[in-house]
C-alpha positions as CSV (number, residue, x, y, z in Angstrom):
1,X,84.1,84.2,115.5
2,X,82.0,86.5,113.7
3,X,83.6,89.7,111.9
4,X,81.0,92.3,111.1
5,X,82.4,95.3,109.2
6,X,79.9,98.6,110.3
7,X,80.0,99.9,106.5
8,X,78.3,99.7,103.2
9,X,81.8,101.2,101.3
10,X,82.8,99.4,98.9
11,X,86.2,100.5,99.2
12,X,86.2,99.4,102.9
13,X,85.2,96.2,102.2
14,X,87.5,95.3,99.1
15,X,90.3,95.8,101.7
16,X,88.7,93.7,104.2
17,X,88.6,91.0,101.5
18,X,92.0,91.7,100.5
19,X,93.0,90.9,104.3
20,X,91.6,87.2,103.9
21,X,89.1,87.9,106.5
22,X,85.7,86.1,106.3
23,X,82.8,88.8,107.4
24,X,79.8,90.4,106.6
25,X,78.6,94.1,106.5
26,X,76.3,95.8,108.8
27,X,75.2,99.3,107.6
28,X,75.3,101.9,110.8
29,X,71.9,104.3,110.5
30,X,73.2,107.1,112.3
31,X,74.7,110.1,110.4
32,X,78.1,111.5,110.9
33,X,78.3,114.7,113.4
34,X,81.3,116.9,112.2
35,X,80.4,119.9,113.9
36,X,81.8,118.8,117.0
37,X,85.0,121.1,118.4
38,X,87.5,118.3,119.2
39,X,90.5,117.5,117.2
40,X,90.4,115.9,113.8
41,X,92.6,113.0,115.1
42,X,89.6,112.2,118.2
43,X,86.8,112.9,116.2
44,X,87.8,110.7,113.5
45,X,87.8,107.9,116.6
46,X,84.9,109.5,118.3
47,X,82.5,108.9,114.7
48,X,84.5,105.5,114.3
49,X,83.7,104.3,117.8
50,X,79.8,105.1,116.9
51,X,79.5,103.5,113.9
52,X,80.7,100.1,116.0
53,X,78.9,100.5,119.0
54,X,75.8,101.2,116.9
55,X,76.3,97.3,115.2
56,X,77.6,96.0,118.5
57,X,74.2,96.9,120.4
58,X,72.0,95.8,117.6
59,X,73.9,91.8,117.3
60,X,75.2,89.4,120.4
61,X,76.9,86.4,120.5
62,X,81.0,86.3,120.0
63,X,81.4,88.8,117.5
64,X,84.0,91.4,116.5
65,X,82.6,94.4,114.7
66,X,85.0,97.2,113.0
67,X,84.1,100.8,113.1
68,X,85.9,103.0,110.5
69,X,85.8,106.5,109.6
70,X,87.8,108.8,107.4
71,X,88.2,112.7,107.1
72,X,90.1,114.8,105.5
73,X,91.9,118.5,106.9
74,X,93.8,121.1,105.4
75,X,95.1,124.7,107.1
76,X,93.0,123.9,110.1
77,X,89.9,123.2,108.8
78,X,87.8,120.0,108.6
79,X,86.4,119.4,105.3
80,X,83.4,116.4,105.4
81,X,81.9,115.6,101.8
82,X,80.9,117.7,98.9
83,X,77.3,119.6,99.3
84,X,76.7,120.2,95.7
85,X,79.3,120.5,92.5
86,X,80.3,124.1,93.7
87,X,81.4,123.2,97.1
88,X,83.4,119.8,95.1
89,X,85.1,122.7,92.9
90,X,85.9,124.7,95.9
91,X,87.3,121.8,97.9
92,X,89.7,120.4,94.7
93,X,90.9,124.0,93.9
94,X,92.2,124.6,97.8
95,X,93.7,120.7,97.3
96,X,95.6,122.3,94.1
97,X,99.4,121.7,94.0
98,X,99.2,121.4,98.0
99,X,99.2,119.1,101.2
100,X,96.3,117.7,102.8
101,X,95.9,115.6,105.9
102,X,93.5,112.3,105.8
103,X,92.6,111.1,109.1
104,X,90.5,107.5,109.4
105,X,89.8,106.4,113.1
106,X,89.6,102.7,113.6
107,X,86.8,100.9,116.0
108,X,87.1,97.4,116.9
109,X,85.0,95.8,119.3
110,X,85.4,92.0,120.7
111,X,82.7,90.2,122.7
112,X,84.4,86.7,123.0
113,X,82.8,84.7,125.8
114,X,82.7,87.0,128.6
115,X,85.7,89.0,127.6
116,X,84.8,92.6,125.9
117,X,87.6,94.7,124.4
118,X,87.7,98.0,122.6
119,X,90.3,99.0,120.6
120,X,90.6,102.9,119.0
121,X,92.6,104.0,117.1
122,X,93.7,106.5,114.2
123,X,95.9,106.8,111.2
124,X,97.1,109.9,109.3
125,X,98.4,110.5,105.7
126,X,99.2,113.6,104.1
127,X,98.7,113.8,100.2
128,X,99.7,116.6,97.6
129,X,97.8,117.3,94.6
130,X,99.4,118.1,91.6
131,X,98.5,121.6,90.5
132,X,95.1,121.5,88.6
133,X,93.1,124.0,86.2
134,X,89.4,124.9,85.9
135,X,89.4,122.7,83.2
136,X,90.6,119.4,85.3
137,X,88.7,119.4,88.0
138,X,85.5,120.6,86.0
139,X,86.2,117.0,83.8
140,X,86.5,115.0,87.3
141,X,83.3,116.7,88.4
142,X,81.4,115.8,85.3
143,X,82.1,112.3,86.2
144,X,80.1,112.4,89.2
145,X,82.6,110.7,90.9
146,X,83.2,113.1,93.9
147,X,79.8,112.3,95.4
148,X,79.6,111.3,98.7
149,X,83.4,111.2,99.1
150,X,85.3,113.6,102.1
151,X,86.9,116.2,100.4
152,X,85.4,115.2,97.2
153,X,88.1,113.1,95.6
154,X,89.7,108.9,96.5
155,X,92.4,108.1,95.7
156,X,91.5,104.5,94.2
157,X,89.1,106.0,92.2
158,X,89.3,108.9,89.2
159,X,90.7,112.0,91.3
160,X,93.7,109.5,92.1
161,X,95.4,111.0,89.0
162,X,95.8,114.1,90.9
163,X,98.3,112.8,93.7
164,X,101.6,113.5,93.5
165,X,102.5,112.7,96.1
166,X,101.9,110.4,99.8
167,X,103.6,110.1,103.1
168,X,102.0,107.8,105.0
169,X,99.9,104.4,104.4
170,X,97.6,103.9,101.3
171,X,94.7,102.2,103.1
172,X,93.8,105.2,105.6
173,X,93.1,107.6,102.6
174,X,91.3,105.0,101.2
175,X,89.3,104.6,104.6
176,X,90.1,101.7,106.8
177,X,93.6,101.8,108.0
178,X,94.5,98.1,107.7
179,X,98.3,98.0,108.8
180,X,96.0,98.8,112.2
181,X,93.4,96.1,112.1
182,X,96.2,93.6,111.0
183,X,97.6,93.8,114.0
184,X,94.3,93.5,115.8
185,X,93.1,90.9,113.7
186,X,96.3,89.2,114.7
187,X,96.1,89.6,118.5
188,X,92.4,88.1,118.2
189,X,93.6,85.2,116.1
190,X,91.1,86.3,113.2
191,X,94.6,86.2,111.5
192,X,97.8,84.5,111.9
């Protein structure tokens, strides 16, 4: 069966790898629509189900194809990624020395023979940064590491050092929730 993962990140795909799963990547074209007035938590599945159904309807064959997309909220508010440096230092400063919620919604969908299945889902963690100065999130910035990033930061890559704390699983802040697709992967028999 072929396993198509709708994502250039390499974050996403290290922890496809990590999984043991055989696949290949599939950029989506279209660009992510936040202004939309639904809840975080169907939005997230809403932008995830897009990104799959866009690689679904440009491959056939028996194929599974896995839709992912991550977002991050705090007091209410959605908060997609960093326009410019100024918005990054606005974002990090609200993160500093509180909670914030990371939502990734999960699209998998299986063609296998004449059997099509869509599975949606989503996954939440809440993280707290550590309280930060001016000073630390100016010498994050300078990395240029916050680019292209929801809510400007990762937590495998540089801003990780600001997390104190998690309550929830790893791999959705990251962006693909795999305790989810395990248990997909496994009901497909991509994994045993």
């Amino acid at each position: 069966m072929r396993v198509i993962l709708a994502s250039s990140s390499p974050r996403r795909k290290e922890l496809l790898e990590l999984m043991g799963v055989e696949f290949e990547t599939m950029k989506p074209e279209k660009d992510e629509d936040m202004t939309s007035k639904m809840s975080i938590y169907k939005l997230s599945e809403v932008l995830s189900k897009q990104k799959a159904q866009e690689i679904f309807d440009r491959t056939d064959g028996d194929r599974i194809v896995i839709g992912s997309d991550c977002m991050v909220y705090q007091h209410g508010k959605k908060i997609g990624k960093a326009k410019d440096r100024e918005e990054a230092f606005d974002m990090l400063s609200h993160f500093s020395g509180k909670w914030h919620k990371v939502i990734t919604g999960l699209c998998v969908m299986v063609q296998d023979g004449n059997r099509q299945t869509t599975y949606l889902e989503h996954s939440t963690t809440k993280v707290k940064f550590k309280k930060l100065t001016n000073e630390d999130i100016n010498r994050y910035l300078d990395t240029g590491d916050y680019i292209g990033k929801s809510g400007a930061c990762s937590i495998q890559g540089k801003s990780g050092m600001f997390v104190e704390k998690i309550i929830g699983n790893v791999s959705t802040v990251v962006g693909l929730p795999t305790h989810l697709l395990h248990d997909i992967l496994k009901k497909e028999s991509i994994i045993k």
